[in-house]
C-alpha positions in Angstrom: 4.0 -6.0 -33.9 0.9 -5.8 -31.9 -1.5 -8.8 -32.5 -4.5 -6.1 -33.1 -6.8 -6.4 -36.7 -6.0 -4.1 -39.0 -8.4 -1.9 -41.1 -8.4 -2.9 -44.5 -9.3 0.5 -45.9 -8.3 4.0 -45.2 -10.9 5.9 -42.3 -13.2 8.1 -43.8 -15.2 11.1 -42.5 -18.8 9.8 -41.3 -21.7 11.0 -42.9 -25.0 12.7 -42.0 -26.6 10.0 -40.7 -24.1 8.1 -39.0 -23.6 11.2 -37.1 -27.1 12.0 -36.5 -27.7 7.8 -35.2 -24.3 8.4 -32.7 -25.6 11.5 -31.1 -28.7 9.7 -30.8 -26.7 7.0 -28.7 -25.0 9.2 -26.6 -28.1 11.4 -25.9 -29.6 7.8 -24.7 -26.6 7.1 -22.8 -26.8 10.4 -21.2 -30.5 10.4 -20.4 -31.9 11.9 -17.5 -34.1 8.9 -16.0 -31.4 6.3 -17.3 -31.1 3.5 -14.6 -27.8 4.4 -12.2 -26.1 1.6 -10.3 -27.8 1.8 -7.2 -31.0 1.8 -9.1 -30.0 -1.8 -10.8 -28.0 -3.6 -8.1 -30.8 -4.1 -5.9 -33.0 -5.6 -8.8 -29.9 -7.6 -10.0 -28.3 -9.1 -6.4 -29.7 -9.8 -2.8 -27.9 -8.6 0.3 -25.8 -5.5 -1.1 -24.2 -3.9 1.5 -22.4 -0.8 0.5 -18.7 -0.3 2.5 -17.0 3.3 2.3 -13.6 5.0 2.7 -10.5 4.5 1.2 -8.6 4.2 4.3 -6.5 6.7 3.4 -8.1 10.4 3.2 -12.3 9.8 2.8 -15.3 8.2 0.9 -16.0 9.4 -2.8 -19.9 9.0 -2.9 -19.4 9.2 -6.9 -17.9 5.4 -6.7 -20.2 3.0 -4.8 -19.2 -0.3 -3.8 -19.5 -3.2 -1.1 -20.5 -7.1 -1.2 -23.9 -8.7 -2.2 -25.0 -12.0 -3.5 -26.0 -13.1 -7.0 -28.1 -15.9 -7.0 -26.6 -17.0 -3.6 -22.9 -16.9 -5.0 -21.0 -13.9 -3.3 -19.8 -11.1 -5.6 -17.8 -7.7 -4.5 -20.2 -5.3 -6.7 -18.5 -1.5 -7.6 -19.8 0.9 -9.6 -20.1 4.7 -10.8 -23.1 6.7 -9.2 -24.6 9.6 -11.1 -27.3 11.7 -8.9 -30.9 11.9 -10.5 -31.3 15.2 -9.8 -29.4 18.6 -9.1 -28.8 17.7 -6.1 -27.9 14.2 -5.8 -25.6 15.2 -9.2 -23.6 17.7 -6.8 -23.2 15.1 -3.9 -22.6 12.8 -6.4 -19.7 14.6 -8.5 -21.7 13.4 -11.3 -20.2 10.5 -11.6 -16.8 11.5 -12.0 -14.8 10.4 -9.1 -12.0 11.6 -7.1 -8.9 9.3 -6.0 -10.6 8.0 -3.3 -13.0 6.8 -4.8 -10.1 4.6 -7.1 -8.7 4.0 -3.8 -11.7 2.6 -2.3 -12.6 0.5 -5.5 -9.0 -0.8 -5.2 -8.9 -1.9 -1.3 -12.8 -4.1 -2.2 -11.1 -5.4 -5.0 -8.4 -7.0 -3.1 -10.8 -8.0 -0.5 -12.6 -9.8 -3.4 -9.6 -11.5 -4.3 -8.5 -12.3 -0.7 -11.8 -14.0 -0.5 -12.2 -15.4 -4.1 -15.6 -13.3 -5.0 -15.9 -12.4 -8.2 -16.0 -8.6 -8.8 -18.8 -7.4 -11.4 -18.3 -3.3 -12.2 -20.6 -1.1 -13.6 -19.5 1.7 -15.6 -21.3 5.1 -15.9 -19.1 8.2 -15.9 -18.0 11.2 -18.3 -14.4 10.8 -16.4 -12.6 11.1 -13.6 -12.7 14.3 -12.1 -10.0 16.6 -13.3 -9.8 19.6 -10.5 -6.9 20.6 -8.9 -7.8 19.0 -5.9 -8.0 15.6 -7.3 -5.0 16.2 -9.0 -2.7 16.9 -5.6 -4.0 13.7 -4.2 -2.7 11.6 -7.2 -6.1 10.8 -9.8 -3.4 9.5 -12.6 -1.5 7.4 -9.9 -4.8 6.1 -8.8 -6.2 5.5 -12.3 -3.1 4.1 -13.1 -2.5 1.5 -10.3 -6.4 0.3 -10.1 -5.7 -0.5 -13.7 -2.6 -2.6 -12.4 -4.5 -4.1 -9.9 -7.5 -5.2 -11.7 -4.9 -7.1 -14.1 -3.8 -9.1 -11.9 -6.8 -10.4 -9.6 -7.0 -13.8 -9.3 -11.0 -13.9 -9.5 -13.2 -13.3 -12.5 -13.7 -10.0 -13.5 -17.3 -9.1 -15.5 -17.8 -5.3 -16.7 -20.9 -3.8 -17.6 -21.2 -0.4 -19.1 -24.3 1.3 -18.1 -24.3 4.7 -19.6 -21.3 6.5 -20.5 -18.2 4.3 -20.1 -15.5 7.8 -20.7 -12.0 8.2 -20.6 -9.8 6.6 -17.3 -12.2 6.9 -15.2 -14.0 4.1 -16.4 -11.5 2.1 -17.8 -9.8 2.5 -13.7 -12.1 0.1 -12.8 -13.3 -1.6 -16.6 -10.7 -3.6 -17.0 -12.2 -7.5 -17.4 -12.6 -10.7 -18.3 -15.8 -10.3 -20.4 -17.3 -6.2 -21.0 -20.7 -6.3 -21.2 -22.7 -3.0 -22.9 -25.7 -2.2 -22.7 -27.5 -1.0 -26.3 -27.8 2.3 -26.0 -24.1 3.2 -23.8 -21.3 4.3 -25.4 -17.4 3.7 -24.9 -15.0 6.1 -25.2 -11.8 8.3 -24.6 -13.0 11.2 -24.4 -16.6 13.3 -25.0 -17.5 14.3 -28.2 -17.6 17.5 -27.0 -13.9 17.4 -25.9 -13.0 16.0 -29.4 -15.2 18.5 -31.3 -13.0 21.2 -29.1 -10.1 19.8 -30.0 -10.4 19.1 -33.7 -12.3 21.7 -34.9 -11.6 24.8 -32.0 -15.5 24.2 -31.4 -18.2 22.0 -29.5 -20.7 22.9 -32.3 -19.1 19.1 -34.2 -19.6 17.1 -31.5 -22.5 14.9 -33.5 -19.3 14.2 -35.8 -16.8 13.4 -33.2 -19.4 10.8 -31.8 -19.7 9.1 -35.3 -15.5 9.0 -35.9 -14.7 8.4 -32.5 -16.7 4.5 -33.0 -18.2 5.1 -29.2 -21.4 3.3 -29.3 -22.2 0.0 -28.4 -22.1 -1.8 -32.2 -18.9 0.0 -33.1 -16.9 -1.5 -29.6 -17.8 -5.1 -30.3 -16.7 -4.6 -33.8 -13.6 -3.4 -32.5 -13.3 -6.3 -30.0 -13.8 -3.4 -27.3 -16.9 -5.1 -25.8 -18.1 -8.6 -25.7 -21.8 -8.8 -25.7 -24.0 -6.2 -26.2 -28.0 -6.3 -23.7 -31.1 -5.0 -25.5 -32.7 -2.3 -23.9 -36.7 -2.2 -23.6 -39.2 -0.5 -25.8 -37.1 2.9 -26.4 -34.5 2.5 -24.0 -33.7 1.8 -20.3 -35.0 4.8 -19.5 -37.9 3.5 -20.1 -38.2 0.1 -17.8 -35.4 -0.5 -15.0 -36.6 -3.2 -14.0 -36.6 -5.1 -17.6 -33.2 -3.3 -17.7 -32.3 -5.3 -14.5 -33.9 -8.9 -15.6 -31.2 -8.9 -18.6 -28.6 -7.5 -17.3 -28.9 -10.0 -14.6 -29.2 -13.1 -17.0 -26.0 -11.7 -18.7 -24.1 -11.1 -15.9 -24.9 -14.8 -14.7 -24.2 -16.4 -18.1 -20.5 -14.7 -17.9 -19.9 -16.0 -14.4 -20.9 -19.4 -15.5 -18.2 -19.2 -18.9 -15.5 -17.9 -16.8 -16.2 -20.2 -13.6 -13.9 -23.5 -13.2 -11.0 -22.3 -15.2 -7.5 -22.1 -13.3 -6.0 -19.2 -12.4 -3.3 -19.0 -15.0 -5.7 -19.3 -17.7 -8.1 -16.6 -16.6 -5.0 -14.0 -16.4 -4.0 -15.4 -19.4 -6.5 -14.5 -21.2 -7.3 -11.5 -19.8 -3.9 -10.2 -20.5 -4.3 -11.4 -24.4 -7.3 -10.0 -24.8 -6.2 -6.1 -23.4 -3.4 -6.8 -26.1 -5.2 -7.4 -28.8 -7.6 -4.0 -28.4 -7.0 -1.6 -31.0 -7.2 -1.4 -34.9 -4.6 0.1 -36.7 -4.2 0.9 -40.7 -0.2 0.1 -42.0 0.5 2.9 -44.8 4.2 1.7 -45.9 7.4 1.9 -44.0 8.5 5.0 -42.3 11.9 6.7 -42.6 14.1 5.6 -39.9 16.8 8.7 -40.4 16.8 10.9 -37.6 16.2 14.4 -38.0 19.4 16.5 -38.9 20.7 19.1 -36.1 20.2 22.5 -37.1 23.6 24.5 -37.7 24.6 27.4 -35.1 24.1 29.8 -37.7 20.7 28.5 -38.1 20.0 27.9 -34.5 21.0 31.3 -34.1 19.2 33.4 -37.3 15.8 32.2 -35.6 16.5 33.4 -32.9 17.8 37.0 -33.7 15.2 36.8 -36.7 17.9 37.2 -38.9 17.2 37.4 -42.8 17.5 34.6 -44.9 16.8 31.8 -42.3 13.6 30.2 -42.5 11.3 30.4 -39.2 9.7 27.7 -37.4 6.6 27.8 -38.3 3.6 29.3 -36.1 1.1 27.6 -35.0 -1.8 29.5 -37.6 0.1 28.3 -40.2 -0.8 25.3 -39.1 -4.2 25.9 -37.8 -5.4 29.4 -39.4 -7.5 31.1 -37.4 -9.3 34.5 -36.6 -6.7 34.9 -34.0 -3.8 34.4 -36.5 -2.3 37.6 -35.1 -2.6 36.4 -31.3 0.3 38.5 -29.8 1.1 34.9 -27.9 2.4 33.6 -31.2 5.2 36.3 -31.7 8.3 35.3 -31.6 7.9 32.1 -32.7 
């Protein structure tokens, strides 16, 4: 049995205002003038020096990484890179990247390990990009193999989630030894829009699909998601990057220090344990264990010739009514 808390009361629907204070998050998270990466790494480390290509088929401009210095020490720094305008947005695949950009992430990070630098990642992206072309170069193998890589590097590992930390493409390159967050991002699986779509058939519940999906940056350290959670200025990072920077920078620094001088065996250790234990779940009783029973050849064969007296599988509007209960796709179910 997984070594993850448990939720000592049933989940309940969130009200008005927890709704209302989520989508307030995510609109923060989502701002316009929110400080990018390359906006905060030169205010954070001296020296960056940004490296490109995959060495395999190109560069991804959405995933920006390359060595720098923090306070003298040398760090491999990678991160998502949002543009700031239309333009930069559509060179920038708004932050989403493509395997290459995975690919590139993953041949710095072995670099880093190769020359034991610590590897700090900042995470700002709705998702890795999910067009076909992405697709025929391998995004899940990419996703899925940084993931593996980043597991087992023999260097600390510090996270920091800028904006919006969403679905594998963030976690592709958030998987660490301590997550920071900073106050206003949010943390999740999947938009609320992309819930909202696929709960209710409709965007228009997004605002609740924020609330029950637990995405901002008080609901992950309660889940043990995140570890520390930076202040923003006045109303937000929006407001001040370079106040942004100052404490981001101090946090960064005080994780490096915690994680510095332990052996190699306890720093995979414990980052293994602490992926492990992610993930409350609620125990309602003990499931059957009985396997379905086979359906009988007459059975099998009265839904299929629609013969009377054998009950149908059931459609998917009985299910999920709808206006389209009559959808001529559902025939023949």
């Amino acid at each position: 049995m997984s070594d993850a808390p448990m939720l000592d009361q049933a989940a309940t629907a969130p009200d008005a205002a927890a709704a209302d204070e989520a989508w307030r998050r995510v609109q923060l998270a989502r701002h316009p003038e929110r400080p990018r990466t390359l906006d905060l790494v030169p205010l954070i480390f001296d020296g960056f020096y940004e490296l490109h290509g995959d060495r395999a088929f190109g560069d991804d401009p959405a995933l920006v990484a390359g060595p720098a210095r923090l306070q003298g020490v040398p760090v491999m720094v990678i991160g998502h890179q949002k543009g700031t305008d239309t333009e930069s947005n559509i060179l920038r695949n708004f932050g989403s990247p493509h395997p290459e950009g995975f690919r590139k992430a993953q041949r710095l990070m072995r670099l880093a390990d190769k020359l034991g630098m610590p590897v700090v990642t900042f995470l700002d992206t709705a998702g890795a990009f999910p067009g076909p072309a992405a697709e025929e170069r391998g995004q899940a193998e990419a996703i899925a193999s940084s993931i593996k890589l980043m597991t087992g590097l023999q260097v600390p590992i510090v996270v920091v989630v800028l904006g919006e930390g969403g679905s594998g493409g963030a976690l592709a390159i958030g998987v660490g030894d301590v997550v920071l967050t900073l106050e206003n991002a949010v943390y999740s699986v999947i938009s609320p829009e992309g819930a909202s779509s696929i709960l209710w058939r409709s965007r228009d519940e997004a605002r609740a699909a924020a609330a029950a999906m637990r995405m901002t940056a008080d609901d992950q350290i309660d889940l043990g998601v995140v570890d520390v959670i930076v202040a923003e200025p006045g109303d937000g990072a929006h407001t001040d990057h370079a106040a942004t920077a100052v404490a981001l920078k101090a946090a960064i620094i005080a994780a490096l220090r915690g994680l510095s001088g332990r052996e190699t065996s306890e720093l995979l250790a414990t980052r293994y344990a602490r992926l492990r234990g992610l993930g409350a779940y609620l125990e309602t009783g003990e499931g059957s264990r009985s396997r379905p029973g086979t359906p009988s050849l007459r059975r099998r064969i009265g839904r299929i010739l629609h013969l009377p007296g054998v009950p149908r599988r059931p459609r998917w509007s009985d299910i999920w009514p709808s206006d389209d209960a009559d959808d001529e796709s559902e025939r023949g179910a």
